[in-house]
PDB file of N, CA, C, O and CB in Angstrom:
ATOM      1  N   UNK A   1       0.858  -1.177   0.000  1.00  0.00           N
ATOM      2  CA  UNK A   1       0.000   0.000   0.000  1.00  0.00           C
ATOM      3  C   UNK A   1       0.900   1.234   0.000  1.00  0.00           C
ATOM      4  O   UNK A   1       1.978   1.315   0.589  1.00  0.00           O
ATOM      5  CB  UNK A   1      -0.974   0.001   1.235  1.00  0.00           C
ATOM      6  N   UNK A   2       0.326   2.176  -0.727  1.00  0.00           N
ATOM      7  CA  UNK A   2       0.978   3.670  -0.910  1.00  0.00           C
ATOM      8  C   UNK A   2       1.101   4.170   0.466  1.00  0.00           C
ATOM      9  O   UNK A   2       0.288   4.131   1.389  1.00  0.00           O
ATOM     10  CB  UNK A   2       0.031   4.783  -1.839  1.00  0.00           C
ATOM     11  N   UNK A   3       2.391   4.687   0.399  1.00  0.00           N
ATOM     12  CA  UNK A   3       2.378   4.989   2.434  1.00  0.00           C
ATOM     13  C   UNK A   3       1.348   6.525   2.431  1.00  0.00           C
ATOM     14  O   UNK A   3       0.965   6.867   3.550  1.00  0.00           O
ATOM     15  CB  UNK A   3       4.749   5.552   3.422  1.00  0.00           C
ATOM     16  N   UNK A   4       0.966   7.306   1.388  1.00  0.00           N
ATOM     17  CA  UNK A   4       0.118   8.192   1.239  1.00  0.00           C
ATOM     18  C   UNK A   4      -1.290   7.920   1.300  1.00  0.00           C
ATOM     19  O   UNK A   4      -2.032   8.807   1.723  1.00  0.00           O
ATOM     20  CB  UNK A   4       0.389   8.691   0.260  1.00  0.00           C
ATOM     21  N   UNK A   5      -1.803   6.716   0.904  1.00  0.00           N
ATOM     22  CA  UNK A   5      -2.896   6.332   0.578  1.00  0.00           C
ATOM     23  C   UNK A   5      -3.225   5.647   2.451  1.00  0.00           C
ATOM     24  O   UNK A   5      -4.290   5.902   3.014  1.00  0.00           O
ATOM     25  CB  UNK A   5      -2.790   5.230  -0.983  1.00  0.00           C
ATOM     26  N   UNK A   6      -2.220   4.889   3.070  1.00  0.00           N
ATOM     27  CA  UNK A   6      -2.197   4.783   4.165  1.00  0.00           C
ATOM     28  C   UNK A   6      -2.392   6.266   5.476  1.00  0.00           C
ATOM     29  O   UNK A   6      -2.936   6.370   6.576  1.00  0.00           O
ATOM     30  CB  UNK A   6      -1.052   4.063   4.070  1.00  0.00           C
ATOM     31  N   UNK A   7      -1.879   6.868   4.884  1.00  0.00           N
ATOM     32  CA  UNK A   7      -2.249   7.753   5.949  1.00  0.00           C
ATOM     33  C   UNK A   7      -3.642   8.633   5.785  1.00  0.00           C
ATOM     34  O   UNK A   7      -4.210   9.086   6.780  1.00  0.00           O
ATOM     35  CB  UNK A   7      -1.076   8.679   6.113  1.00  0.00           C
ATOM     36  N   UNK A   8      -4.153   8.838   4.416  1.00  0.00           N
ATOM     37  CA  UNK A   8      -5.211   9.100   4.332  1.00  0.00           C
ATOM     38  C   UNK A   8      -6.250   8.339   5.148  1.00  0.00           C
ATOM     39  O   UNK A   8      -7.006   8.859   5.969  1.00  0.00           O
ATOM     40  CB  UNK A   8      -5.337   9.107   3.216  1.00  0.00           C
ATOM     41  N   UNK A   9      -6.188   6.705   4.742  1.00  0.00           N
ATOM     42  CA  UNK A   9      -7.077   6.112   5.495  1.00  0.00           C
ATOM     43  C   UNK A   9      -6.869   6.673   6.882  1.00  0.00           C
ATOM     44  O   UNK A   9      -7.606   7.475   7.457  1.00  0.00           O
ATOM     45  CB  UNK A   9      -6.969   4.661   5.392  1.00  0.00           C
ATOM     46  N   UNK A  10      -6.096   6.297   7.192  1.00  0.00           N
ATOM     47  CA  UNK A  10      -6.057   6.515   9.118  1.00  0.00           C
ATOM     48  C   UNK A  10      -6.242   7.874   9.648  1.00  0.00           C
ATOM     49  O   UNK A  10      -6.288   8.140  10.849  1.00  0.00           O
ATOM     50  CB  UNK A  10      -4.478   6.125   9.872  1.00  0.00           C
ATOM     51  N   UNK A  11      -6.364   8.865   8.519  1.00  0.00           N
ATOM     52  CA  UNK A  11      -6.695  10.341   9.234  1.00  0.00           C
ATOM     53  C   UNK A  11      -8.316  10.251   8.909  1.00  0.00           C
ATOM     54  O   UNK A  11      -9.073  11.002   9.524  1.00  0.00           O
ATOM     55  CB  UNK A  11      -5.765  11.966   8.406  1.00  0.00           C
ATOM     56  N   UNK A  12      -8.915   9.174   7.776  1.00  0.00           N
ATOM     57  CA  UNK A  12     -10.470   8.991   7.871  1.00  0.00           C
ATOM     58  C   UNK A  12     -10.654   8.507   9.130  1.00  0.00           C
ATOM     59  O   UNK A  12     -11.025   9.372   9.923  1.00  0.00           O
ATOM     60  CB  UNK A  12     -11.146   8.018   6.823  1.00  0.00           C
ATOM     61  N   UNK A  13     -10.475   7.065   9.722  1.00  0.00           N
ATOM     62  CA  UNK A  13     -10.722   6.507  10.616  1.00  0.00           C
ATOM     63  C   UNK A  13     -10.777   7.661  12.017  1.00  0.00           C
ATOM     64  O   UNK A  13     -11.758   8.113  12.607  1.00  0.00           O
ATOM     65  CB  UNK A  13      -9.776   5.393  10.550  1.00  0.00           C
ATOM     66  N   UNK A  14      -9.826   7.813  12.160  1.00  0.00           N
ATOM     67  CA  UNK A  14      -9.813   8.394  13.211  1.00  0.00           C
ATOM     68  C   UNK A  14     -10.692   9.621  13.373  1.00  0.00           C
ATOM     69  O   UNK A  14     -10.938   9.979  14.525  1.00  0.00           O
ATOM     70  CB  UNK A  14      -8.634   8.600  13.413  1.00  0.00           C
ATOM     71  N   UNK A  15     -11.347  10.517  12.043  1.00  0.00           N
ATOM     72  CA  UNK A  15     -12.066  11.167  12.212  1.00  0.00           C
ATOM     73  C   UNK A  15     -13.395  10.609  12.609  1.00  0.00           C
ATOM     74  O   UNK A  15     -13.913  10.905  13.685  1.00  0.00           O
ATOM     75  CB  UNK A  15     -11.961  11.804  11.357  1.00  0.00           C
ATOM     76  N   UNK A  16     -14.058   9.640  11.570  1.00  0.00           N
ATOM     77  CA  UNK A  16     -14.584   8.369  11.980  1.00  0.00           C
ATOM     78  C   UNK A  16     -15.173   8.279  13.462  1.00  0.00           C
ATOM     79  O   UNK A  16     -16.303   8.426  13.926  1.00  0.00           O
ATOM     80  CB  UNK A  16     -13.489   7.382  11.819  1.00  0.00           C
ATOM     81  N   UNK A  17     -13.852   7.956  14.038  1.00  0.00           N
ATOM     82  CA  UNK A  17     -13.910   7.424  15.305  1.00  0.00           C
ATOM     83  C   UNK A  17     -14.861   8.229  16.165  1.00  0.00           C
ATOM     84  O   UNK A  17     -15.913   7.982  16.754  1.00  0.00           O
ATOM     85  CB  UNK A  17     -12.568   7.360  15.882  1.00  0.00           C
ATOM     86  N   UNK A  18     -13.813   9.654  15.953  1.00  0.00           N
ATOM     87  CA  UNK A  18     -14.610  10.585  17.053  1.00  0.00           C
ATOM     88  C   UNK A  18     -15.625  11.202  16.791  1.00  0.00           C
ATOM     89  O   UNK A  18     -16.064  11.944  17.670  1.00  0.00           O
ATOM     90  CB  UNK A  18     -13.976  11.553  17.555  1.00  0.00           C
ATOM     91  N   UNK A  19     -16.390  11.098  15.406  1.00  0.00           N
ATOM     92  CA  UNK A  19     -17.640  11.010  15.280  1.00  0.00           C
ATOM     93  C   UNK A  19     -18.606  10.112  15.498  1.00  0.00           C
ATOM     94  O   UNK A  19     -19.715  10.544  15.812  1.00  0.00           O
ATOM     95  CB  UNK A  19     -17.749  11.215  14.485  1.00  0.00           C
ATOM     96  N   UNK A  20     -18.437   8.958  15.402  1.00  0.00           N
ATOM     97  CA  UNK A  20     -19.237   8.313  16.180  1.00  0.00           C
ATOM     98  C   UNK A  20     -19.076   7.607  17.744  1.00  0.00           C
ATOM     99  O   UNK A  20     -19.542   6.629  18.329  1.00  0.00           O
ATOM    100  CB  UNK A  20     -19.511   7.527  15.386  1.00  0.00           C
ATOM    101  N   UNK A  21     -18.140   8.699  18.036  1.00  0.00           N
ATOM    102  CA  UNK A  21     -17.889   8.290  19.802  1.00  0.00           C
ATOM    103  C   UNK A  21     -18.912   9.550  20.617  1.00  0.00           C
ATOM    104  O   UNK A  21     -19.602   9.550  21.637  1.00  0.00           O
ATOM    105  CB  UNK A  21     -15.703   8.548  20.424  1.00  0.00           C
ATOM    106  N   UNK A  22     -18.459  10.929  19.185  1.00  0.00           N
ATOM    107  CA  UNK A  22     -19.803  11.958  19.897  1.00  0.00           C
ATOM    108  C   UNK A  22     -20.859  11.120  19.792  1.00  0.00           C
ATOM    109  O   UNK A  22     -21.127  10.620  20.884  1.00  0.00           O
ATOM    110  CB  UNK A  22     -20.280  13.516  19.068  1.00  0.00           C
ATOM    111  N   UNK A  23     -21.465  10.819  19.036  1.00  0.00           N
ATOM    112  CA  UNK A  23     -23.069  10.274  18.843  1.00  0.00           C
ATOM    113  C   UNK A  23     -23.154   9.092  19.721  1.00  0.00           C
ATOM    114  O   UNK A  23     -24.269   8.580  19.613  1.00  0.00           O
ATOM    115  CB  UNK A  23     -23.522   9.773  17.182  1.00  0.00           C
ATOM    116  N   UNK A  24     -22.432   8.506  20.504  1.00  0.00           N
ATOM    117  CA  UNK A  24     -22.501   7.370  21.278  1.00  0.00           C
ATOM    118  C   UNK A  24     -23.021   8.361  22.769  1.00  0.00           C
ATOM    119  O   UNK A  24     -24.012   8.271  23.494  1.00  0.00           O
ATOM    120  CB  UNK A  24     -20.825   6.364  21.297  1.00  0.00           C
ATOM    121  N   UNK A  25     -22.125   9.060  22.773  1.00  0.00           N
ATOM    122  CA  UNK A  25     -22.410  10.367  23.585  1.00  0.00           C
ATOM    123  C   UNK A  25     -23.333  10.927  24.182  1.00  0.00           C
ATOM    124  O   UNK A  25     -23.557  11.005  25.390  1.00  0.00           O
ATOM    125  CB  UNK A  25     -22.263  11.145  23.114  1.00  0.00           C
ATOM    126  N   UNK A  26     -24.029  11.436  23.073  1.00  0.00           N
ATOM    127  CA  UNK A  26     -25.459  12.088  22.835  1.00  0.00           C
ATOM    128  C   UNK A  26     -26.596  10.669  22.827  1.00  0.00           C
ATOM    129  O   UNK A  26     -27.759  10.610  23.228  1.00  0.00           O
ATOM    130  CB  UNK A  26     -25.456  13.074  21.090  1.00  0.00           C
ATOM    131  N   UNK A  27     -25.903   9.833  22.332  1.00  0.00           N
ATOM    132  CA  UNK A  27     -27.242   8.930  22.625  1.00  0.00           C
ATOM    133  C   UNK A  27     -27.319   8.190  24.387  1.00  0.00           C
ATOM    134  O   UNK A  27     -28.306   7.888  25.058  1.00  0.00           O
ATOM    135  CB  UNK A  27     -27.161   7.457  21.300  1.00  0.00           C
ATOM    136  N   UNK A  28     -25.776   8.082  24.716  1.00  0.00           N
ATOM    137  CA  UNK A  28     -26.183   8.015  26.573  1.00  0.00           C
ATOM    138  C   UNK A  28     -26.412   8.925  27.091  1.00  0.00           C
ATOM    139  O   UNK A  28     -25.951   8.861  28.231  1.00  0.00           O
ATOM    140  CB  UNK A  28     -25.286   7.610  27.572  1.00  0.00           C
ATOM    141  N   UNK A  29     -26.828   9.689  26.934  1.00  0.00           N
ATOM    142  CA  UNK A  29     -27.204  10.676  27.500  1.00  0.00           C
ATOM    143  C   UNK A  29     -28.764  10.871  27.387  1.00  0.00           C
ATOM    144  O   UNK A  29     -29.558  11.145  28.287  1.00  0.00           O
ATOM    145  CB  UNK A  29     -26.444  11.672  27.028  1.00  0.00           C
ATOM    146  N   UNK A  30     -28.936  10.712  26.394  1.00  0.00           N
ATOM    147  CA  UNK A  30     -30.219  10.258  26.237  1.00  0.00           C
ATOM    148  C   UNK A  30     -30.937   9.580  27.208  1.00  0.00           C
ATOM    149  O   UNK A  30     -31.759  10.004  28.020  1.00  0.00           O
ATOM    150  CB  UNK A  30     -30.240   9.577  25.307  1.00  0.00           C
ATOM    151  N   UNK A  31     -30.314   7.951  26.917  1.00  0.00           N
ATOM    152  CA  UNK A  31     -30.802   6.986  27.985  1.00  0.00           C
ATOM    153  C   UNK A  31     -30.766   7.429  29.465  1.00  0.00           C
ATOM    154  O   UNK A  31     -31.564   7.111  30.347  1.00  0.00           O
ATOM    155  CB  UNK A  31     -29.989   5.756  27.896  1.00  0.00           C
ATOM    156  N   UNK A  32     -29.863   8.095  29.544  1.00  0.00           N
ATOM    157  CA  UNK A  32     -30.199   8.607  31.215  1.00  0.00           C
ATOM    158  C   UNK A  32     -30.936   9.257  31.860  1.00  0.00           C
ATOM    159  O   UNK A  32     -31.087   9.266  33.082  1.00  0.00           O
ATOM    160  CB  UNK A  32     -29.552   9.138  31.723  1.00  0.00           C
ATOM    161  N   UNK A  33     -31.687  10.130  30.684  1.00  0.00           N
ATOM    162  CA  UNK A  33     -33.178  10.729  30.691  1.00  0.00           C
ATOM    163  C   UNK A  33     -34.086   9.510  30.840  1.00  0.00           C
ATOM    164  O   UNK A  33     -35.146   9.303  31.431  1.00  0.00           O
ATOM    165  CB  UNK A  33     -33.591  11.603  29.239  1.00  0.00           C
ATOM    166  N   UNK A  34     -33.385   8.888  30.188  1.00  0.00           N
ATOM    167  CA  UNK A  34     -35.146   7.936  30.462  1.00  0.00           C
ATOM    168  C   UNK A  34     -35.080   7.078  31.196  1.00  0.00           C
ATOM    169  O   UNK A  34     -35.764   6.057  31.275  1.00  0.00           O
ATOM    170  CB  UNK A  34     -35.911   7.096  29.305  1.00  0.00           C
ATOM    171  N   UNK A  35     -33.811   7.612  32.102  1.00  0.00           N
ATOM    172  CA  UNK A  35     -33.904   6.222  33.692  1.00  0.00           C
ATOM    173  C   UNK A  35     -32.740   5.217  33.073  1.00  0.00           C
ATOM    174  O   UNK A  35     -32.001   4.993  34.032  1.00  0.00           O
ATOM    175  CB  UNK A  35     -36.018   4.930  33.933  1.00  0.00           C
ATOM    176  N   UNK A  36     -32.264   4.551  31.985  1.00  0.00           N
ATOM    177  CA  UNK A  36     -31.788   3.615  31.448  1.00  0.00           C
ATOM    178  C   UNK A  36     -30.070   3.753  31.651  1.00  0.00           C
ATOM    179  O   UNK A  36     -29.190   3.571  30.809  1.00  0.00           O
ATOM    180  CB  UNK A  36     -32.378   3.604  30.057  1.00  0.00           C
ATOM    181  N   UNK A  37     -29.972   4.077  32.846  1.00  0.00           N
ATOM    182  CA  UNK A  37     -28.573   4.106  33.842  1.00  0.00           C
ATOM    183  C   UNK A  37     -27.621   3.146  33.380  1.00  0.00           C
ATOM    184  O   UNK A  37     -26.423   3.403  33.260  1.00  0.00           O
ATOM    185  CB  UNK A  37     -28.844   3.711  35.456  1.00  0.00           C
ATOM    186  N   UNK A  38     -28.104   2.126  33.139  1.00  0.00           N
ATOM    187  CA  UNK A  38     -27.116   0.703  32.963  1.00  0.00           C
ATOM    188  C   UNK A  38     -26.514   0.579  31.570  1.00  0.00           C
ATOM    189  O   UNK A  38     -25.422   0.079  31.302  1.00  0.00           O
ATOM    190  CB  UNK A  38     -28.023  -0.777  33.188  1.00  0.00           C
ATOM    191  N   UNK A  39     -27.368   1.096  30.750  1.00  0.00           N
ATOM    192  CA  UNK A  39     -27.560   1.715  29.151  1.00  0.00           C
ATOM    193  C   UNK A  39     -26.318   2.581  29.244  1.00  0.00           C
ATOM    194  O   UNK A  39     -25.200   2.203  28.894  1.00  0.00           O
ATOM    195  CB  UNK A  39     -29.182   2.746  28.737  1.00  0.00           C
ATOM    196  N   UNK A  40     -26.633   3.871  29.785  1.00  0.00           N
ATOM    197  CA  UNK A  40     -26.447   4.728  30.072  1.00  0.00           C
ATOM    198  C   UNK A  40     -24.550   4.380  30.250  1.00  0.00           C
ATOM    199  O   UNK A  40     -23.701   4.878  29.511  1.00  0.00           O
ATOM    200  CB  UNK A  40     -27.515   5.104  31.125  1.00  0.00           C
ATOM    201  N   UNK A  41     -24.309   3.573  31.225  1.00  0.00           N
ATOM    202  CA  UNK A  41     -22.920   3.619  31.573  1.00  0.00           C
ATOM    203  C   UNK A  41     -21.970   2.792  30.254  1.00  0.00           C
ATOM    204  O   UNK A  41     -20.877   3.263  29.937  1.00  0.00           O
ATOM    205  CB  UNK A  41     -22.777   2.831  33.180  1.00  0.00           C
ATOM    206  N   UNK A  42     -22.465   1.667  29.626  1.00  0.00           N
ATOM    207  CA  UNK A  42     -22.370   0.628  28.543  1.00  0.00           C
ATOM    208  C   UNK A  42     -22.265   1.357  27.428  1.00  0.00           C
ATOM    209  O   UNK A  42     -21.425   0.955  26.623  1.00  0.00           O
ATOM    210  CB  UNK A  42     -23.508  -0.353  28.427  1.00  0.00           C
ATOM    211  N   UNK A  43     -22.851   2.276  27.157  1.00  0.00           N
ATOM    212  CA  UNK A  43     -22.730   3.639  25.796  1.00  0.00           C
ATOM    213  C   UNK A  43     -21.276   4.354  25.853  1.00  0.00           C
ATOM    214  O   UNK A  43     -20.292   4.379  25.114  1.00  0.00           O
ATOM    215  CB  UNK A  43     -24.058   5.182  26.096  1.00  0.00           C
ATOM    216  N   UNK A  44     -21.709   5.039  27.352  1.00  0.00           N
ATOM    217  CA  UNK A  44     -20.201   5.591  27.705  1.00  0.00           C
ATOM    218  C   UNK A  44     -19.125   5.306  27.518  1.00  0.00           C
ATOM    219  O   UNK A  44     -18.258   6.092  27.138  1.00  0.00           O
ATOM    220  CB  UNK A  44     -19.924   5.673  28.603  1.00  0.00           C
ATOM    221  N   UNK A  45     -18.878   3.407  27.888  1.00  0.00           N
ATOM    222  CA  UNK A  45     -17.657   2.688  27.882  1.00  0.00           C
ATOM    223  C   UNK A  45     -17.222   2.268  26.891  1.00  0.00           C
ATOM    224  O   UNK A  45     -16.230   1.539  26.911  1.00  0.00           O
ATOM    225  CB  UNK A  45     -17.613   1.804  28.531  1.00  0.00           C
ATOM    226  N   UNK A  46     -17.888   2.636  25.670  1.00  0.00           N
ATOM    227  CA  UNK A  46     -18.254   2.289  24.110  1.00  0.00           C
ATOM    228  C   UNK A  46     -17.639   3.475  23.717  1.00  0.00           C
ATOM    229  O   UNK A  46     -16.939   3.309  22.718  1.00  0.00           O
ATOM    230  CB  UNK A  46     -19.952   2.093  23.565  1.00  0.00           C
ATOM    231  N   UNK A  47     -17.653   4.787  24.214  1.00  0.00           N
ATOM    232  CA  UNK A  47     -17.362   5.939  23.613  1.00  0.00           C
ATOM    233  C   UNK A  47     -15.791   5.810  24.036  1.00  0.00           C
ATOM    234  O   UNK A  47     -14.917   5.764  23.170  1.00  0.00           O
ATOM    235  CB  UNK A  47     -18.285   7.286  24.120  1.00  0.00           C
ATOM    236  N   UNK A  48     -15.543   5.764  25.212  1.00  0.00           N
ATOM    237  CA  UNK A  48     -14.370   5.825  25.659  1.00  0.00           C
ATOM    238  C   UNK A  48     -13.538   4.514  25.150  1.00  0.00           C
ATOM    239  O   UNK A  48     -12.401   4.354  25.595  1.00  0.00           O
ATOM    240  CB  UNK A  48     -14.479   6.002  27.114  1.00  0.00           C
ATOM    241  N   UNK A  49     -13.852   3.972  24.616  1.00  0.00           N
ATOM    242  CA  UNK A  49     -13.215   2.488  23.322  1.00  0.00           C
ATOM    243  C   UNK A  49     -12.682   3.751  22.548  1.00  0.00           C
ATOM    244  O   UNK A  49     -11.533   4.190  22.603  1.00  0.00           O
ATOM    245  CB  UNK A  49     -14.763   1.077  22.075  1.00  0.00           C
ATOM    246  N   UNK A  50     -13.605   4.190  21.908  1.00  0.00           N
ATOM    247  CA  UNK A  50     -13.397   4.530  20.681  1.00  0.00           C
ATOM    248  C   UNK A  50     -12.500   5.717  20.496  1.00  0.00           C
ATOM    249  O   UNK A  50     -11.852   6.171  19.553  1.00  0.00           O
ATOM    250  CB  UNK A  50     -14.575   4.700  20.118  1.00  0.00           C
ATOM    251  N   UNK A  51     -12.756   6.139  22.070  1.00  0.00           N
ATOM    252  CA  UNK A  51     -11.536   7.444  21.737  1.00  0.00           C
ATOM    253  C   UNK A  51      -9.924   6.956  22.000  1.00  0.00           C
ATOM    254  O   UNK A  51      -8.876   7.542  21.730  1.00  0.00           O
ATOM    255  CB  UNK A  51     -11.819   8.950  22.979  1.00  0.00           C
ATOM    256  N   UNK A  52     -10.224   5.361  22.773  1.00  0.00           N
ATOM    257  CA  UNK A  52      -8.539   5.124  22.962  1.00  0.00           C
ATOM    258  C   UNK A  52      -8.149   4.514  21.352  1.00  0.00           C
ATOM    259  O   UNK A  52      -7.123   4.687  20.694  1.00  0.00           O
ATOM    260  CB  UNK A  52      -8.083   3.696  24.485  1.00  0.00           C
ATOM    261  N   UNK A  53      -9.039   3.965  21.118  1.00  0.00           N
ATOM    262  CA  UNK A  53      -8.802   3.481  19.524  1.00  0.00           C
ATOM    263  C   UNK A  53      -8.681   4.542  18.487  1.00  0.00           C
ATOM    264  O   UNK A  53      -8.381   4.284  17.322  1.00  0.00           O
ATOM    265  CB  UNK A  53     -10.011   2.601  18.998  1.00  0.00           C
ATOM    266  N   UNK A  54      -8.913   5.706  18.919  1.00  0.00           N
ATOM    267  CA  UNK A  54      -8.705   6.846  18.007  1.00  0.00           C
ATOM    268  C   UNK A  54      -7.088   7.589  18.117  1.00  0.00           C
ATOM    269  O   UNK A  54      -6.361   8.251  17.377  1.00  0.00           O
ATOM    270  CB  UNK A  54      -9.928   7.965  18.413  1.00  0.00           C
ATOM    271  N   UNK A  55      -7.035   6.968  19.675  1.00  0.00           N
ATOM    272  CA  UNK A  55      -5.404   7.837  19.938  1.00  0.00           C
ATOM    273  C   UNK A  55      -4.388   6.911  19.262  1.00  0.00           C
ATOM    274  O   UNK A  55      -3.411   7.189  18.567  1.00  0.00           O
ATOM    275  CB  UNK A  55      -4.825   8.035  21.848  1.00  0.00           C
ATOM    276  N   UNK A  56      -4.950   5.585  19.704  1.00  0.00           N
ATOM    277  CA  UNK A  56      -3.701   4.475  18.487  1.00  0.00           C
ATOM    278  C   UNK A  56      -3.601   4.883  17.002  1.00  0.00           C
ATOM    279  O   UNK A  56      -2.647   4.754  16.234  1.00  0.00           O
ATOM    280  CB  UNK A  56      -4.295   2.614  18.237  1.00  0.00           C
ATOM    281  N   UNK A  57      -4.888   5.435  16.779  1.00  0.00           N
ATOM    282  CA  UNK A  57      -4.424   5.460  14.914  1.00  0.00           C
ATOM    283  C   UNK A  57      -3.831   6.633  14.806  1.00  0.00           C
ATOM    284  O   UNK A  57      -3.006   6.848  13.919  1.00  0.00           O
ATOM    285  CB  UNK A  57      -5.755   5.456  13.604  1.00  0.00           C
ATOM    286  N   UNK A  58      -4.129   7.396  15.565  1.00  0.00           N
ATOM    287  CA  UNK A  58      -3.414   9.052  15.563  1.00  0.00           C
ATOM    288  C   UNK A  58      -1.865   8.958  15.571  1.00  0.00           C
ATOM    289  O   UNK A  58      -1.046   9.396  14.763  1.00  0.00           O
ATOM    290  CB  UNK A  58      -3.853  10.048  17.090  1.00  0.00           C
ATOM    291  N   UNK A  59      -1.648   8.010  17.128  1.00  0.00           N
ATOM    292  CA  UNK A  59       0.071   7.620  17.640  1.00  0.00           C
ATOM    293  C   UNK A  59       0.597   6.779  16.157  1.00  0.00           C
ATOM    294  O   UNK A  59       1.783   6.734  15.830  1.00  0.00           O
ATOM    295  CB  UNK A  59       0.175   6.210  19.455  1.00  0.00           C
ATOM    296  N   UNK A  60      -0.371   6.227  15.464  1.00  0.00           N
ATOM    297  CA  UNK A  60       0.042   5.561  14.274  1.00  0.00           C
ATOM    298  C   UNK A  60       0.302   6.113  13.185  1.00  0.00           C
ATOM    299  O   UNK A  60       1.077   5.759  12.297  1.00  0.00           O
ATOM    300  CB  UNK A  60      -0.669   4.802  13.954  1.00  0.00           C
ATOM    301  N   UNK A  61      -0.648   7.376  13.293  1.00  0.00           N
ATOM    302  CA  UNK A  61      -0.280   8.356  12.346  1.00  0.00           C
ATOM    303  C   UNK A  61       1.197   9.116  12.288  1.00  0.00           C
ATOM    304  O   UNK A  61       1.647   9.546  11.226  1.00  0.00           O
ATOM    305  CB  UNK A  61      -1.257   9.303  12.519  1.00  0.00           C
ATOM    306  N   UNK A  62       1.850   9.225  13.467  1.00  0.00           N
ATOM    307  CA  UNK A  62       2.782  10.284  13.806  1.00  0.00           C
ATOM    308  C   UNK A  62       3.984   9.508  13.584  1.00  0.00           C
ATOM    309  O   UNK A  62       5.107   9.963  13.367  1.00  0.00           O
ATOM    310  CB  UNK A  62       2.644  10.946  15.282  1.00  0.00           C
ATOM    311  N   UNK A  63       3.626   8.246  13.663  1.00  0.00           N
ATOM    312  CA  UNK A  63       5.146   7.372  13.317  1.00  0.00           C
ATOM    313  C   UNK A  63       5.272   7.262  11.908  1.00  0.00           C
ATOM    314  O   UNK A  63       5.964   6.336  11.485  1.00  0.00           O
ATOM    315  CB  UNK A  63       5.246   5.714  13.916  1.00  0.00           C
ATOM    316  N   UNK A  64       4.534   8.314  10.812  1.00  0.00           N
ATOM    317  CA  UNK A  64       4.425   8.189   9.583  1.00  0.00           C
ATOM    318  C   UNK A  64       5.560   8.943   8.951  1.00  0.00           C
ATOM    319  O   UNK A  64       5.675   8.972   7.725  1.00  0.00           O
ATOM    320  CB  UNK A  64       3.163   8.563   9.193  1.00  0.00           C
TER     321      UNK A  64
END
């Protein structure tokens, strides 16, 4: 793979990422309006995946 074409991907992904780690976000938050606490924490821990998986492709990015 083109080491250019590689870093493109991984600056998608990672944008990616932290777009759908906001919307994981906004949707526990949600659930916590409607009482759904347990929801609520399981969304969160889903978001916070996604932002450590966002710092690896980033740290992956920089070794480019």
């Amino acid at each position: 793979m083109h080491l250019e074409k590689l870093k493109m991907k991984l600056e998608h992904w990672a944008e990616h990422n932290d777009s759908h780690s906001s919307n994981i976000r906004e949707q526990a938050e949600e659930a916590g309006k409607m009482g759904l606490h347990e929801i609520r924490e399981e969304l969160l821990s889903a978001a916070e995946a996604m932002d450590r998986a966002g710092n690896h492709i980033r740290r992956a990015m920089e070794k480019l």
